[in-house]
Wavefront OBJ file of the C-alpha trace (Angstrom):
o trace
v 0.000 0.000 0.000
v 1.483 3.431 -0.607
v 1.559 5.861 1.848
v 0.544 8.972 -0.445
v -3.824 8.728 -0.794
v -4.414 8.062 -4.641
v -7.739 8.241 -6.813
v -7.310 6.006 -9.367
v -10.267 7.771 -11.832
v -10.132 10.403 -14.671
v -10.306 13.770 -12.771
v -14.474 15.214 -12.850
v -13.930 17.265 -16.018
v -16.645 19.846 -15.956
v -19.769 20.533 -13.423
v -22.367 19.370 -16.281
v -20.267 15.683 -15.667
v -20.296 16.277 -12.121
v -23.957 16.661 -12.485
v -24.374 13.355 -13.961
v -21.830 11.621 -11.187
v -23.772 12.775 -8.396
v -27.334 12.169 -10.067
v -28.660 15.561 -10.233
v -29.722 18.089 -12.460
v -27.340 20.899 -13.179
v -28.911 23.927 -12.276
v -30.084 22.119 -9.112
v -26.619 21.288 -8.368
v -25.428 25.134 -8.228
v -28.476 25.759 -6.331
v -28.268 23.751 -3.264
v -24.295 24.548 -3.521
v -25.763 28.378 -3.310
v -27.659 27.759 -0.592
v -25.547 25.574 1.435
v -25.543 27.506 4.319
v -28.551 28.023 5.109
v -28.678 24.077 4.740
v -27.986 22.661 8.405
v -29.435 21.728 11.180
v -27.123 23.329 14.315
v -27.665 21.458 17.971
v -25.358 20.210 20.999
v -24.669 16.746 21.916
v -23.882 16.804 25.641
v -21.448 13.670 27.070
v -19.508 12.602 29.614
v -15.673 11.308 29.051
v -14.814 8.471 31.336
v -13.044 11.128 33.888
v -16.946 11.943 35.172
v -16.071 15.253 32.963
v -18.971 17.186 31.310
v -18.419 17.952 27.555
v -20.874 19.618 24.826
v -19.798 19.297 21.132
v -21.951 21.645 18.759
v -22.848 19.612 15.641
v -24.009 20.709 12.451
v -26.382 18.516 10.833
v -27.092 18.669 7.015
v -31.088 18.829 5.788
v -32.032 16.460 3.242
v -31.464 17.161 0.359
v -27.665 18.203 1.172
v -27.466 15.311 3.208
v -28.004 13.161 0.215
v -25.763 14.771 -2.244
v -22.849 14.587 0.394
v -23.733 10.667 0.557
v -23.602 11.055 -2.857
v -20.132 12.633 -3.053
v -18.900 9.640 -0.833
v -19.747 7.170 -2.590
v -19.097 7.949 -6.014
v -16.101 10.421 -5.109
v -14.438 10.079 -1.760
v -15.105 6.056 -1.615
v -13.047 5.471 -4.602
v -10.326 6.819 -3.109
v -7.384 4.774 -2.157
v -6.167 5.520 1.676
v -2.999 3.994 3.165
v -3.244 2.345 6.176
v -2.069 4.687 8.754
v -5.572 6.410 8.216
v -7.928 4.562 10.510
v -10.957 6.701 10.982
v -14.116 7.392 8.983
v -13.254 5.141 5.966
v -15.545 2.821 4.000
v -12.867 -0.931 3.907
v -14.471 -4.102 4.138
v -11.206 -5.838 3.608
v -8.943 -3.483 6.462
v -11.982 -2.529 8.679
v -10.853 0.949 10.245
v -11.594 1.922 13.604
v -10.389 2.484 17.307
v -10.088 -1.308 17.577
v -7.485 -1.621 14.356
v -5.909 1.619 15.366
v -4.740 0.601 18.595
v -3.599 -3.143 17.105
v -1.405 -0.801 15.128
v 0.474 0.435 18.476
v 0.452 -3.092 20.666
v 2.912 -4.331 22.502
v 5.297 -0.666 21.857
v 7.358 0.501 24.369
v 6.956 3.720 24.026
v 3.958 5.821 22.411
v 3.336 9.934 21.898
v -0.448 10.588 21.360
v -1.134 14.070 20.004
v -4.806 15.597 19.250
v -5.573 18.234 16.846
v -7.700 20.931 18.425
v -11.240 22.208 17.509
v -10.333 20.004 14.246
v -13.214 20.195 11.865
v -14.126 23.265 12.351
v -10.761 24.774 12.034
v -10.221 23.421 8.674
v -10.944 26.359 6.320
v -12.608 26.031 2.805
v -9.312 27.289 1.689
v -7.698 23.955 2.231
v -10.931 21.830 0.908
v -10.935 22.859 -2.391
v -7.137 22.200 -2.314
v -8.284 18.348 -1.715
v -10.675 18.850 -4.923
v -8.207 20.773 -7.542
v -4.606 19.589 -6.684
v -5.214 15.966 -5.336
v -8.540 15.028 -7.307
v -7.425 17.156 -9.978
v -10.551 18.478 -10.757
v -11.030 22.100 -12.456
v -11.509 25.149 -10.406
v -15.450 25.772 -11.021
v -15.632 21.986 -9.858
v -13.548 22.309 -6.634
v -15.129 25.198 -6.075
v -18.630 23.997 -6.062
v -17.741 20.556 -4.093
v -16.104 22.872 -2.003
v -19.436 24.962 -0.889
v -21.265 21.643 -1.113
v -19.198 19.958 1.823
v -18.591 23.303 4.084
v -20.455 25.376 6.464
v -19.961 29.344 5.749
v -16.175 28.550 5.371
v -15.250 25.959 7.622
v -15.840 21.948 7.675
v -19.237 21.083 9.570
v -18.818 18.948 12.579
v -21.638 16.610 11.651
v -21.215 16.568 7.815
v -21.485 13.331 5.905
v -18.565 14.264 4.186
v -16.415 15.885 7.183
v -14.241 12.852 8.202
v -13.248 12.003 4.654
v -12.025 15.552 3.738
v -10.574 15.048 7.561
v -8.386 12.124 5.933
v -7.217 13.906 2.675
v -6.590 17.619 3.670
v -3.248 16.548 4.851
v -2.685 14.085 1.418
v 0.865 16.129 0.359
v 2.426 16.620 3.574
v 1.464 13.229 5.927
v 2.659 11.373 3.485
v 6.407 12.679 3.730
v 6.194 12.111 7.935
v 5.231 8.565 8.022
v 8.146 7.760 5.583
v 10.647 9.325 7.588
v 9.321 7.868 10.411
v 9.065 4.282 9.211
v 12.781 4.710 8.587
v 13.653 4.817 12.225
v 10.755 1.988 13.089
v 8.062 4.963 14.373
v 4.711 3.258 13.730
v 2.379 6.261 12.764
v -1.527 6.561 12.633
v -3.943 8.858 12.721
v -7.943 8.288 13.497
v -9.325 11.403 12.433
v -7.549 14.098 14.805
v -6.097 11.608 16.673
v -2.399 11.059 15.762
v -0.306 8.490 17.288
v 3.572 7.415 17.526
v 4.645 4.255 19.033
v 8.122 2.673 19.142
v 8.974 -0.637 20.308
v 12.674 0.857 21.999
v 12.527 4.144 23.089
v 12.438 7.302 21.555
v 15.458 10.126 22.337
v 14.172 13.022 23.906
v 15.570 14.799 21.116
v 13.386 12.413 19.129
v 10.259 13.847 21.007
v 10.402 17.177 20.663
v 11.516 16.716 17.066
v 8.674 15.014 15.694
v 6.203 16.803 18.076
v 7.252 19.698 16.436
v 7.478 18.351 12.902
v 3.879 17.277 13.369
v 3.259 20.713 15.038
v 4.568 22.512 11.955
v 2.265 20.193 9.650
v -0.875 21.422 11.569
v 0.521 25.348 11.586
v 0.428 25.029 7.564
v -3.346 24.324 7.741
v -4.137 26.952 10.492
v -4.585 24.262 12.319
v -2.824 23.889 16.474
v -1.539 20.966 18.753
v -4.215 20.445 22.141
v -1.170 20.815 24.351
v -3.465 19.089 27.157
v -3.982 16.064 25.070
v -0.835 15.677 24.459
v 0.681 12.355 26.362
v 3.931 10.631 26.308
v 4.253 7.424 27.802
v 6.021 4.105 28.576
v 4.827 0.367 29.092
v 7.001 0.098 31.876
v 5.424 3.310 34.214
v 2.597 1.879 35.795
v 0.734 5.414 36.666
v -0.298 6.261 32.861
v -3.023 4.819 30.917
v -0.489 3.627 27.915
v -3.809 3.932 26.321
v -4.407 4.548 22.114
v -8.183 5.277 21.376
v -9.328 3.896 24.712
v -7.631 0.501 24.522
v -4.475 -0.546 26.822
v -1.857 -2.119 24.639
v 0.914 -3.373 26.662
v 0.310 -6.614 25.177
v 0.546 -8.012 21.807
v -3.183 -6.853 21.304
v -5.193 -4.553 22.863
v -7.609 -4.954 25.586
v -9.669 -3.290 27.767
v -8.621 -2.035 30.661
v -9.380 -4.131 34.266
v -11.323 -1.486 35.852
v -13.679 -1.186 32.495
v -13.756 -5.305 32.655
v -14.898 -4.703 36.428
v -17.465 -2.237 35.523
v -18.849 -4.379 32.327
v -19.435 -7.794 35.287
v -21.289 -5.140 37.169
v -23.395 -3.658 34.903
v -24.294 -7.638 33.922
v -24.960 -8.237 37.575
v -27.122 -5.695 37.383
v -29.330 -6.993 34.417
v -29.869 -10.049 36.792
v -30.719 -8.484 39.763
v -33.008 -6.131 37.630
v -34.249 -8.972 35.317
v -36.094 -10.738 38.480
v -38.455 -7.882 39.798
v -39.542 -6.693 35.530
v -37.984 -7.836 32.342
v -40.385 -5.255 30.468
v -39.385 -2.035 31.707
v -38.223 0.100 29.487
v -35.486 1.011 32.237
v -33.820 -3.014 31.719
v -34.159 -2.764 28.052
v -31.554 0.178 28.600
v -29.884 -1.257 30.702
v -29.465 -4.698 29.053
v -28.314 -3.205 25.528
v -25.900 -1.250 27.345
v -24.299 -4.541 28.697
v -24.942 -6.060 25.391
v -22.848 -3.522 23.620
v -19.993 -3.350 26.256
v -19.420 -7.199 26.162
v -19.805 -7.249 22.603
v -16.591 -4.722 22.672
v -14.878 -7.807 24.975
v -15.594 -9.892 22.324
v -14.647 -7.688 19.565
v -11.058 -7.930 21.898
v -11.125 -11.616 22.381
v -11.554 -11.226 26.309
v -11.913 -14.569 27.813
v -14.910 -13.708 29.939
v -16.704 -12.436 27.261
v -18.634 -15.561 26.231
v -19.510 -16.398 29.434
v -20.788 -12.359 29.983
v -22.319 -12.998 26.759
v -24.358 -16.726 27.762
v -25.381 -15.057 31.004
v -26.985 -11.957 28.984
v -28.864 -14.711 26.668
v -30.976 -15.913 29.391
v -32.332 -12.529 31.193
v -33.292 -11.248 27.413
v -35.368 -8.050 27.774
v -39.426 -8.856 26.990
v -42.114 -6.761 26.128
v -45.211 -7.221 28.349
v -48.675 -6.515 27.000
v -49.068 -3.225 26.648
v -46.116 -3.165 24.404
v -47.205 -5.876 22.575
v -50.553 -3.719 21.964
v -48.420 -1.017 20.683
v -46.599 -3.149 18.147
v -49.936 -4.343 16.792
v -51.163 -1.024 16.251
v -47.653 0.342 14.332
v -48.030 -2.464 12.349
v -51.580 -1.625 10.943
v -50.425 1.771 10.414
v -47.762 1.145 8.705
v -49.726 -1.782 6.554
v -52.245 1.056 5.414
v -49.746 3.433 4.241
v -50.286 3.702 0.559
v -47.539 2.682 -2.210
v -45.587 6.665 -2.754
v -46.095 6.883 1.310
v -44.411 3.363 2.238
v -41.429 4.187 0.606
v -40.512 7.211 2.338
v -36.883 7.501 4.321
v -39.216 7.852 7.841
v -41.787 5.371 7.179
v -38.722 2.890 6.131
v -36.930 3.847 9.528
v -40.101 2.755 11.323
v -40.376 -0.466 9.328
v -36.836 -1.156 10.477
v -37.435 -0.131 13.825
v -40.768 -2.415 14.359
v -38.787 -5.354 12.686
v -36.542 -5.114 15.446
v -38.769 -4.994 17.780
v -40.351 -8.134 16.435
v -37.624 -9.912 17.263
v -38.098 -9.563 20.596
v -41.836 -10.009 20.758
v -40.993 -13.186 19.556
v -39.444 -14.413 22.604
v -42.469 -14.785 24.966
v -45.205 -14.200 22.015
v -44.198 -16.190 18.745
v -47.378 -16.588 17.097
v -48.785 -12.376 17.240
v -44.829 -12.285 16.387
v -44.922 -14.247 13.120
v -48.449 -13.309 12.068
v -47.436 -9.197 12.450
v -43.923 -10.297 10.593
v -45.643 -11.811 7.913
v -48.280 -8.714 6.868
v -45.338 -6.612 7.197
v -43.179 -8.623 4.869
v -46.380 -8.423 2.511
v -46.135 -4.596 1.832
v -42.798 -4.304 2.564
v -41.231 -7.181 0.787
v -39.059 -5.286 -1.874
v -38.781 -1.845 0.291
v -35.389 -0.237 -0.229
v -32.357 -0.415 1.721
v -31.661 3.324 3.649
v -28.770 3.451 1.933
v -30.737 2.896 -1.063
v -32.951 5.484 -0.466
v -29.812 8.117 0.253
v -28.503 7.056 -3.047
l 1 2 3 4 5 6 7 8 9 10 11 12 13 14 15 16 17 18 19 20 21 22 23 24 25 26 27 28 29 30 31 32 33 34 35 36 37 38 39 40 41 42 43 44 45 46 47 48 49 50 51 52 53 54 55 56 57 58 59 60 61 62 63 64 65 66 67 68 69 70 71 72 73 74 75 76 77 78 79 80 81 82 83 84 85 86 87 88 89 90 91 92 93 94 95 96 97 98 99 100 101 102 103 104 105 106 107 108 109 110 111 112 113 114 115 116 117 118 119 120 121 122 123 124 125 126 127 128 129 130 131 132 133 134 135 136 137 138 139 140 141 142 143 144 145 146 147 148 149 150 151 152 153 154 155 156 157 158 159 160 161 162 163 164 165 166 167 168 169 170 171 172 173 174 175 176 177 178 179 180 181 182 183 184 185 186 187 188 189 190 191 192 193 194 195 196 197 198 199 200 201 202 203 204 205 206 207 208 209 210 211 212 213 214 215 216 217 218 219 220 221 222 223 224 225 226 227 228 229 230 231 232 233 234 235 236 237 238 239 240 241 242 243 244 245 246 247 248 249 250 251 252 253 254 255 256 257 258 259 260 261 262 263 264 265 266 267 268 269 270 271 272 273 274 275 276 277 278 279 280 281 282 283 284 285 286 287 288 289 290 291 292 293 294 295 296 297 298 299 300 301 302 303 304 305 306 307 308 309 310 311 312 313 314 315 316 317 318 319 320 321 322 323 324 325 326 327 328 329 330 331 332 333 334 335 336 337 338 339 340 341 342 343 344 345 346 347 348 349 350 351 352 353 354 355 356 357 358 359 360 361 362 363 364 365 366 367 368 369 370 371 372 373 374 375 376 377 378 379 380 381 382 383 384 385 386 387 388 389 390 391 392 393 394 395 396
């Protein structure tokens, strides 16, 4: 694999053939770029990091129609892309699946790593540097960059929250990374970088002279985009110092693969202990169906890290399965003749396909205490809905 991102296509040649790559009418096309702006959806998503500390990160969501022209530009544009393998976050690979997970297998067993984070990342990469991606690594022509450029930015800036933000992410460093993780892979520095997470790992030790070095070169990459180091993110660490995390993306790896960490193990038996205890006094509340699929997801992480305990975490979740009592069950009934009315243009709408998906699921587990009124609401549902479209059929 080559370590400079390459798009193996004939450059987009003109915005009529742009036009015809993304599906949509020309003067359509300029419009929504036009009106781009006025395009989103802005809200906060409140969390809390595993310190107990209280974050908010302001998200800008794309409507509709822009959201489906940005799906659009990934998959016929960004997708076909070819991206080396020290970018690990945001991209489409069913052969090298890219995540936290494969990111941190990247760094196990090292000695010695240096995690840096770029700060206030999307939205301090400037439109100025996008349409760089689209004229001088796409090599498309400037009226084409330029109107990509307006369709995948948020008055001037990359939208936290676009469908196309962590792909331009990946490629707005594509003629400078490039240079850094060959110079590092000469002095066996592994280098990757999940989105604006960048990490260097040795298996000796680097020289302090090493560390500031490459800290700065990285530093000096970033400055060239407008773009700054989060100084409090920054973290240098050994194996052999028991008081750090020796964490990359969440995941300990002082061994040959990465694992979980014991106190998160600890806290994943407890929260199964929990579903037990909970699981004898009501199996219907909606309260243990949170609380189950939030076990079920954080085992299915130990198993997605080859954890010994995870199959037995995983047996003992199979027999308190969350059930719906009959109330519920009257509720599913009565979705399902709504949504077996809806008429032929209605049925095939992006919502009424979410709810389709949503009551299938559900389904499922009506079935475990209520087969039958499970299998006869399956089957008329299967009747109007046989040949309904995928979601991402429906973005495309």
């Amino acid at each position: 694999m080559k370590l400079k991102p390459h798009y193996p296509h004939n450059p987009i040649a003109s915005i009529e053939a742009l036009a015809i790559t993304l599906g949509i009418h020309p003067k359509l096309l300029q419009d929504l770029a036009n009106k781009a702006n006025d395009s989103y959806i802005n809200f906060t998503v409140s969390s809390t990091n595993r310190k107990g500390e209280d974050k908010d990160r302001h998200v800008c969501e794309p409507k509709h129609e822009l959201k489906k022209l940005q799906k659009r530009i990934n998959s016929r544009i960004f997708e076909k892309v070819e991206y080396p393998n020290y970018l690990q976050g945001g991209i489409k690979d069913e052969e090298n699946p890219r995540d936290y997970v494969a990111n941190a297998t990247r760094h196990a067993n090292a000695n010695q790593i240096i995690c840096i984070d770029v700060k206030q990342f999307y939205p301090s990469i400037k439109s100025q540097y996008v349409v760089k991606v689209f004229q001088y690594f796409l090599n498309f022509p400037p009226d084409v960059s330029e109107i990509l450029t307006k369709l995948v930015t948020y008055h001037g800036r990359v939208p936290q929250g676009g469908c196309t933000s962590s792909y331009i992410a990946n490629l707005i460093f594509y003629d400078t990374e490039y240079l850094l993780v060959s110079e590092l892979q000469k002095h066996g520095i592994q280098y990757s970088r999940l989105l604006d997470d960048i990490t260097l790992s040795t298996q000796k030790n680097f020289t302090k002279e090493q560390e500031n070095f490459y800290i700065k070169k990285i530093a000096d990459i970033f400055k060239k985009y407008e773009l700054k180091i989060n100084n409090k993110k920054t973290r240098n660490e050994h194996s052999s110092n028991p008081a750090v995390s020796f964490e990359v993306t969440g995941l300990w790896i002082g061994h040959k693969k990465p694992k979980a960490r014991k106190e998160e193990r600890r806290f994943i038996r407890q929260l199964v202990f929990m579903c037990e205890r909970e699981y004898t006094q009501s199996p219907y509340s909606e309260k243990y169906h949170e609380r189950w699929n939030e076990a079920s997801g954080k085992v299915a992480k130990l198993q997605r890290l080859e954890h010994l305990q995870a199959t037995k975490l995983r047996e003992r979740l199979g027999i308190i399965l969350p059930l719906y009592d009959e109330n519920m069950q009257s509720q599913i009934n009565q979705e399902t003749k709504k949504l077996v009315k809806l008429s032929a243009p209605q049925n095939q709408r992006l919502g009424n396909i979410k709810r389709v998906n949503i009551l299938i699921h559900k389904l499922g587990i009506l079935a475990r205490n209520n087969k039958s009124l499970a299998n006869s609401l399956r089957s008329q549902i299967n009747e109007v809905y046989a040949n309904k479209p995928t979601i991402k059929e429906i973005w495309e």
